[in-house]
C-alpha positions in Angstrom: 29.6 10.3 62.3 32.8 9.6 60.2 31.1 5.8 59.3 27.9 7.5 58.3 29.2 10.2 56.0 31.5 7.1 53.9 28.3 5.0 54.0 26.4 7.5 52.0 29.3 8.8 49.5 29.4 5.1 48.8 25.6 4.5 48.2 26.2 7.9 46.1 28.6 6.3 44.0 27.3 3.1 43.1 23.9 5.3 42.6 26.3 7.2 40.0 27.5 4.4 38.7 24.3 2.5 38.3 22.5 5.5 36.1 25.4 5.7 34.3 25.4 2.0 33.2 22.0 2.1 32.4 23.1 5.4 29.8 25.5 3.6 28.1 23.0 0.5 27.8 20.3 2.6 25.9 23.1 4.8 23.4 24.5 1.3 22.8 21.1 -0.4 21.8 20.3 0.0 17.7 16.9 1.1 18.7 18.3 4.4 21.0 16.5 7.8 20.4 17.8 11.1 22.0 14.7 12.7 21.3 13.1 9.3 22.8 15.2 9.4 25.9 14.6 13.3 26.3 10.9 13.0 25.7 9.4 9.6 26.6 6.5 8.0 24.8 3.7 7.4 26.8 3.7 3.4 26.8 0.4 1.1 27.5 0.5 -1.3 31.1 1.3 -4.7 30.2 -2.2 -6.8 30.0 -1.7 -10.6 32.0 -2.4 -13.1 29.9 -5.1 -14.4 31.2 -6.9 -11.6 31.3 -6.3 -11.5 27.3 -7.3 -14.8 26.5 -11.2 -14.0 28.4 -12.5 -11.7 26.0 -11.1 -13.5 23.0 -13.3 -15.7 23.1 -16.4 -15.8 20.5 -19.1 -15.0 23.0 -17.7 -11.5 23.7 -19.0 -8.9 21.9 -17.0 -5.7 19.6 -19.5 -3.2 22.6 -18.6 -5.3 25.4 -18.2 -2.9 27.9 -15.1 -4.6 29.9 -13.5 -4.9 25.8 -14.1 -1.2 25.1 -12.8 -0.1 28.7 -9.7 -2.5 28.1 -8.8 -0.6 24.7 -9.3 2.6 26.1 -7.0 2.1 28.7 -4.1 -0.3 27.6 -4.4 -0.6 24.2 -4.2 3.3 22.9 -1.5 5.9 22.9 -3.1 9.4 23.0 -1.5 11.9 20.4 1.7 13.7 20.9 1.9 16.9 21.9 5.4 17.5 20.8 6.6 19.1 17.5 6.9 16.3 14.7 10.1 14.4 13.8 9.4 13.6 10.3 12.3 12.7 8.3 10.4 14.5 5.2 8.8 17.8 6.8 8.7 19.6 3.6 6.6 16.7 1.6 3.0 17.8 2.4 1.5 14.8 0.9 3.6 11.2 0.7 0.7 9.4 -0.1 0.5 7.8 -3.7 -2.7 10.2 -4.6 -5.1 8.5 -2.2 -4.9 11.8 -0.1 -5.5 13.8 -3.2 -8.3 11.8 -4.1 -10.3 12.0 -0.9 -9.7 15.5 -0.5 -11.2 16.0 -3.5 -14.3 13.9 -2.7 -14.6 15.4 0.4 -13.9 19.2 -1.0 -11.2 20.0 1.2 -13.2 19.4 4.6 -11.8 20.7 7.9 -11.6 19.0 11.1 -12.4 15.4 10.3 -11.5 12.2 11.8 -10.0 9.7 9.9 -8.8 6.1 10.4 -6.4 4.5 9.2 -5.0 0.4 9.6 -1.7 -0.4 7.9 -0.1 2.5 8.7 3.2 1.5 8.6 5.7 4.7 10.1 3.0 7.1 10.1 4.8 9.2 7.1 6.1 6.8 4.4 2.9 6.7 1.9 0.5 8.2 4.8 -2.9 8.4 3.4 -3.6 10.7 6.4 -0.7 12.8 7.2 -1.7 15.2 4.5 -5.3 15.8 6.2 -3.6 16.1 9.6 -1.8 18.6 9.3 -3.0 20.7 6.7 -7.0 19.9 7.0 -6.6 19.8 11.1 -8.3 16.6 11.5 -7.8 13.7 13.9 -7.7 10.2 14.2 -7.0 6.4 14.9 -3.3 5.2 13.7 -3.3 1.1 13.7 0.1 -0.2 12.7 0.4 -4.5 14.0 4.1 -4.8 13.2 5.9 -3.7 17.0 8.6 -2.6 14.6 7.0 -0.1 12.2 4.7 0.9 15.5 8.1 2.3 17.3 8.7 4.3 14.0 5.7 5.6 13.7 5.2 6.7 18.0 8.7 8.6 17.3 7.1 10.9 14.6 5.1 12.0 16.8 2.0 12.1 14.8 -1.1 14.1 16.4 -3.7 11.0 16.7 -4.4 7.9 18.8 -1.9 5.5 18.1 -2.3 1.5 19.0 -0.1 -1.0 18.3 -2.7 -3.8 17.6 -4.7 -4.9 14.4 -8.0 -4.6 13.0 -10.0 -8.1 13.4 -11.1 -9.9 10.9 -13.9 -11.7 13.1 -16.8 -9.4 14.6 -15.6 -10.4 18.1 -11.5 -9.4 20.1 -8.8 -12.3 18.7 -5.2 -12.7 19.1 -3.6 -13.8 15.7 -0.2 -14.6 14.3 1.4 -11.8 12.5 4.0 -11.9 9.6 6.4 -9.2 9.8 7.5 -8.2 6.4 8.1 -4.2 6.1 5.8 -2.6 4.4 3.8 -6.3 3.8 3.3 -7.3 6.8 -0.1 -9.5 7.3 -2.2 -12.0 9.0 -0.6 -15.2 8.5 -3.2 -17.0 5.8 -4.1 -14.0 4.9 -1.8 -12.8 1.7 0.9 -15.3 2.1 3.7 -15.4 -0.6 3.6 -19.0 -1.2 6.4 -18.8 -3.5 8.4 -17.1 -0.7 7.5 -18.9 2.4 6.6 -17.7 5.8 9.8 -16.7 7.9 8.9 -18.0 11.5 11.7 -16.0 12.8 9.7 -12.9 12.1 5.8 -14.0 13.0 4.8 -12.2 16.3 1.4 -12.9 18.1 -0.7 -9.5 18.0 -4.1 -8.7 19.8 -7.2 -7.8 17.4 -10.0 -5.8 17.9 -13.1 -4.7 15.7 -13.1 -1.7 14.4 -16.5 -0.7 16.1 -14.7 -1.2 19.3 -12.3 1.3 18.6 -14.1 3.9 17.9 -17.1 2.9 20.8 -13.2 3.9 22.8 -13.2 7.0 21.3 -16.6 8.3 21.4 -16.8 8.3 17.4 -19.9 7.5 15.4 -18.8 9.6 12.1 -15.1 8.7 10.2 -14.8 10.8 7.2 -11.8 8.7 5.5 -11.1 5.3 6.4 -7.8 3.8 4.8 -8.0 0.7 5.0 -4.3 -1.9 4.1 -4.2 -5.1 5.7 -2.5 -6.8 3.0 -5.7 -9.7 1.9 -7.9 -9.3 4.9 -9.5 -6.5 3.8 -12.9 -8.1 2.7 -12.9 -10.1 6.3 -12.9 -6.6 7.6 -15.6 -4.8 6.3 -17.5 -7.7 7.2 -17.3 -6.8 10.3 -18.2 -3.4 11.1 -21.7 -2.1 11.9 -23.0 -0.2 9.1 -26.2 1.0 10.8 -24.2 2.3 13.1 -21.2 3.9 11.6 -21.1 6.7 9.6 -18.0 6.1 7.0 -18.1 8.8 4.6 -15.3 7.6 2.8 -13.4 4.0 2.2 -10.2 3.9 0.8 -9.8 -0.5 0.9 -6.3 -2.4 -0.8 -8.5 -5.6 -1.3 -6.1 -8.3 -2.6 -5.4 -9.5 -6.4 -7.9 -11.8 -7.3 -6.5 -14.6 -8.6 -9.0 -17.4 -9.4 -9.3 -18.4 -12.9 -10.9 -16.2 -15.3 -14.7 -17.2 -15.8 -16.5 -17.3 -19.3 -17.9 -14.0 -19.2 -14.1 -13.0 -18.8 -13.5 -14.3 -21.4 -16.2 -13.3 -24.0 -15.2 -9.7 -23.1 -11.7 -9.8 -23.2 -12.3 -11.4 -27.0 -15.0 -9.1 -27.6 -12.1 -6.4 -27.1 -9.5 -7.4 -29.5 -8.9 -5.4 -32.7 -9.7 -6.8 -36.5 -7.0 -6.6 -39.1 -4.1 -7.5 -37.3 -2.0 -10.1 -38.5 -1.8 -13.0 -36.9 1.2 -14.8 -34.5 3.2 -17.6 -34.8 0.3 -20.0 -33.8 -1.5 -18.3 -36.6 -5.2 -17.7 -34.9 -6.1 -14.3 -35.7 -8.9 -12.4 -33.8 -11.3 -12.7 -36.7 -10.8 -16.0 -36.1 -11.8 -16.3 -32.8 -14.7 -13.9 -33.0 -15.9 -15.9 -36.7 -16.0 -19.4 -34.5 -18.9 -17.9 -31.6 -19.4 -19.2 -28.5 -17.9 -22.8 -29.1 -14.6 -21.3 -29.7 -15.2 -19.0 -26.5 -15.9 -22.1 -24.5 -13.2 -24.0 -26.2 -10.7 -21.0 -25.6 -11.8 -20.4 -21.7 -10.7 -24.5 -21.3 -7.7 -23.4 -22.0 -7.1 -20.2 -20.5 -8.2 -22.0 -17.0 -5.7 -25.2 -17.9 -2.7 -22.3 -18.0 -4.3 -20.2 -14.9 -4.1 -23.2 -12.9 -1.0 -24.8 -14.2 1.2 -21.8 -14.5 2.6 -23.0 -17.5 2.4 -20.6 -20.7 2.3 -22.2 -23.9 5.5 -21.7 -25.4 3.8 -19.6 -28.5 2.0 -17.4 -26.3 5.4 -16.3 -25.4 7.2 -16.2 -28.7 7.1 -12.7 -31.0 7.7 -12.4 -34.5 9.3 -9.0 -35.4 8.8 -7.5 -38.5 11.2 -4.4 -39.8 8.8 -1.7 -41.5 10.1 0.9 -43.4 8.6 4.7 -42.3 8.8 5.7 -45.4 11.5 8.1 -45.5 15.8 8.4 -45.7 18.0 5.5 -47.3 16.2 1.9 -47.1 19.8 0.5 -46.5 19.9 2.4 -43.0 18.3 -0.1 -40.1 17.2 3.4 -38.0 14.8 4.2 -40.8 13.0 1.4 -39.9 10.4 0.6 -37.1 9.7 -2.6 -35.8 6.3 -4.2 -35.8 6.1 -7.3 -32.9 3.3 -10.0 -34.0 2.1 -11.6 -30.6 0.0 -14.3 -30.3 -4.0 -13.6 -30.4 -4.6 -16.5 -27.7 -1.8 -15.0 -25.6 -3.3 -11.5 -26.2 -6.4 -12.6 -24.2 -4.3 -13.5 -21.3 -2.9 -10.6 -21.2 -5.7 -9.0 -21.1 -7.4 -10.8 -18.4 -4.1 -10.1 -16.1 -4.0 -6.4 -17.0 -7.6 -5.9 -16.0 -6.9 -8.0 -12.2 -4.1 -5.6 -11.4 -5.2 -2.5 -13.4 -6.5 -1.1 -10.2 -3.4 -1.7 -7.9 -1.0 -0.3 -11.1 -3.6 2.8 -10.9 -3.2 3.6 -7.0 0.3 2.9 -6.7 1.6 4.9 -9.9 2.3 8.5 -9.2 -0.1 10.8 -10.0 2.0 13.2 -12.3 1.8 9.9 -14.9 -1.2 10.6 -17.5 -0.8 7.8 -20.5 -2.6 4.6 -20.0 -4.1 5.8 -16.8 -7.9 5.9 -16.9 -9.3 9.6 -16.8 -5.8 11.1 -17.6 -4.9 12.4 -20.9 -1.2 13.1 -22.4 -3.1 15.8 -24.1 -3.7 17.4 -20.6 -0.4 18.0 -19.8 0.8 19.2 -23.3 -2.3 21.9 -22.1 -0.6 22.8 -19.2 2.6 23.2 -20.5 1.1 25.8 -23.2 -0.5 27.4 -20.4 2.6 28.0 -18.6 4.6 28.8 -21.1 1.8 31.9 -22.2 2.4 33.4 -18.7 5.4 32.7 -18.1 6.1 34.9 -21.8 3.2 37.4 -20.7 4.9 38.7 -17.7 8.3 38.2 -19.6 9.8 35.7 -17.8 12.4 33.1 -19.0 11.6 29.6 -18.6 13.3 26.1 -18.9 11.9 23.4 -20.1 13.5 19.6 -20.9 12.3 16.6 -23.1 13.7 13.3 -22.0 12.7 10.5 -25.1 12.2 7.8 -22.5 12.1 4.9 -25.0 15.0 6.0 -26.4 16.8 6.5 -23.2 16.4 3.1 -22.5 16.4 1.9 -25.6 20.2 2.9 -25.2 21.2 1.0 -22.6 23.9 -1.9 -22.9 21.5 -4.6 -21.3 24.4 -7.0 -20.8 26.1 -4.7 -18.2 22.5 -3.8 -16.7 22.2 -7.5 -16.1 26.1 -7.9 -14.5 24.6 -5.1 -12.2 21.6 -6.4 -11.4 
């Protein structure tokens, strides 16, 4: 009896001892959660490979039943039904004004379902947290990278969560993915050429269509899709079944396009440039290049496609002449009573112009929307509006108010650049 009761205080012990390793195993790991350990994610069965590899194949279609059962069952994480665990609770929108945007299409509708690919944490830049918690809808989270997916499971978010990727075939694929923050992609899809692909960090991801998804779900009607896949974007929407999805709402981040300007490019961008200016240091004004017609159009597009494809700016293009202009008032011998006048190249002038417009649209969507000069739709004058506005009540009801103007240009117009530089 003696031999039996030792036997199990032993087998008690080294049970002790075992749970106990395992504890200080997961606090030393970086990737160790209390709230994780306390509360466990729901995680999805490992798949065997070979199973996989069957329905990537090119003969299997996105409505396959055996493909739609397999995503339903391994490849999604149903919502959380704990409280959030954002590290921002009080920021009710983090998006960069796509949320605002959609809302407003939409006029604040309740209770949709959204979808969104790219989501990186689930709360830095959401385009969907906003109508999750304060329009009560629900939805698809898609996020490829495993290490922005854990992130994004520990907030807890209140939608179906899957740690795949959206395909960019109409059929289930597995592809190579480059992890890269909030960048990651498809590798040959948005590479960095200039940077290189880090092999260290490329991870093999499962892809499904999009219809498949939501044939998962049950869904025929998503009211906001976002839509960030870093240059497969356009491969996407190829994919999905139009007469048989309702998408009230697209919200795509197709890629920069950057093949060389055509004619027509061209012609507008000269077309656009102001008479009366004086000309640069290569001494072609835009009278000039308007005066000459289309052979000068043609002439200047040969070119513009010989420095697009080169990369190599003529040295002119680059160059400014600054001229100091006196404003007319206070002593002439004082340098502050003079503003300075930059006289840029016309040729170059049309390059810019053809860059701004490529990128205009990205500069637009990621700027914040509180910034009203040169965004299209937005006045200064608006704000200066609002600012009247608020100061008229805030004097009606006899209330004190504090207001600050920061001269921006001036501000950094004031910095020593040479110890900005040493910092950098």
């Amino acid at each position: 009896m003696e031999f039996i009761m030792v036997r199990a205080r032993l087998l008690l012990y080294l049970g002790v001892a075992f749970l106990f390793a395992l504890i200080l195993a997961a606090i030393n790991s970086e990737t160790f959660s209390l709230n994780v350990f306390l509360h466990p994610v729901p995680r999805s069965p490992p798949l065997k490979k070979t199973f996989v590899e069957d329905f990537n194949k090119r003969n299997v279609r996105a409505d396959n039943p055996l493909v739609v059962r397999t995503v339903r069952e391994h490849f999604l994480v149903r919502p959380s039904t704990l409280p959030y665990n954002l590290s921002q609770p009080d920021e009710e929108n983090p998006s960069m004004g796509q949320a605002q945007r959609i809302d407003y299409l939409l006029k604040g509708k309740r209770n949709g379902f959204y979808v969104e690919c790219g989501a990186l944490d689930g709360e830095v830049r959401s385009n969907t947290l906003f109508f999750e918690r304060k329009r009560n809808w629900k939805g698809l989270l898609i996020e490829a990278d495993p290490k922005n997916y854990h992130q994004m499971v520990n907030k807890r978010r209140k939608a179906y969560m899957s740690p795949t990727c959206l395909s960019p075939t109409p059929h289930p694929t597995m592809v190579m993915f480059q992890q890269q923050e909030n960048q990651g992609h498809i590798v040959g899809k948005g590479d960095d050429t200039a940077g290189g692909t880090d092999v260290k960090t490329v991870v093999e991801v499962q892809c499904f269509p999009l219809a498949t998804y939501l044939l998962a779900l049950n869904v025929t009607t998503v009211d906001y899709f976002s839509l960030d896949v870093e240059g497969a974007e356009f491969d996407v929407l190829k994919t999905i079944p139009w007469e048989k999805v309702d998408i009230k709402a697209v919200d795509a981040d197709p890629p920069i396009d950057e093949t060389a300007p055509s004619l027509d490019e061209v012609r507008e961008a000269v077309a656009k440039l102001r008479g009366g200016k004086a000309a640069g240091v290569c001494n072609i004004s835009a009278e000039l290049l308007k005066a000459r017609g289309e052979a000068m159009t043609r002439g200047l597009h040969a070119v513009l496609t010989a420095v697009w494809q080169s990369g190599t700016i003529p040295p002119d293009w680059k160059r400014g002449l600054v001229v100091p202009i006196w404003k007319g008032k206070g002593d002439r011998q004082d340098c502050n009573n003079y503003r300075g006048i930059t006289l840029l190249s016309v040729p170059g002038k049309v390059l810019a112009h053809l860059l701004l417009t490529r990128i205009r649209s990205h500069l637009v969507k990621y700027q914040r929307p509180q910034q009203s000069g040169f965004t299209p739709g937005k006045l200064t004058t608006d704000r200066i509006l609002a600012l009247r506005v608020l100061v008229e009540r805030r004097r009606e009801f006899r209330q004190g108010m504090l207001a600050a103007y920061v001269d921006l240009k001036k501000a950094f117009d004031s910095v020593h650049h040479e110890s900005l530089w040493d910092l950098l």
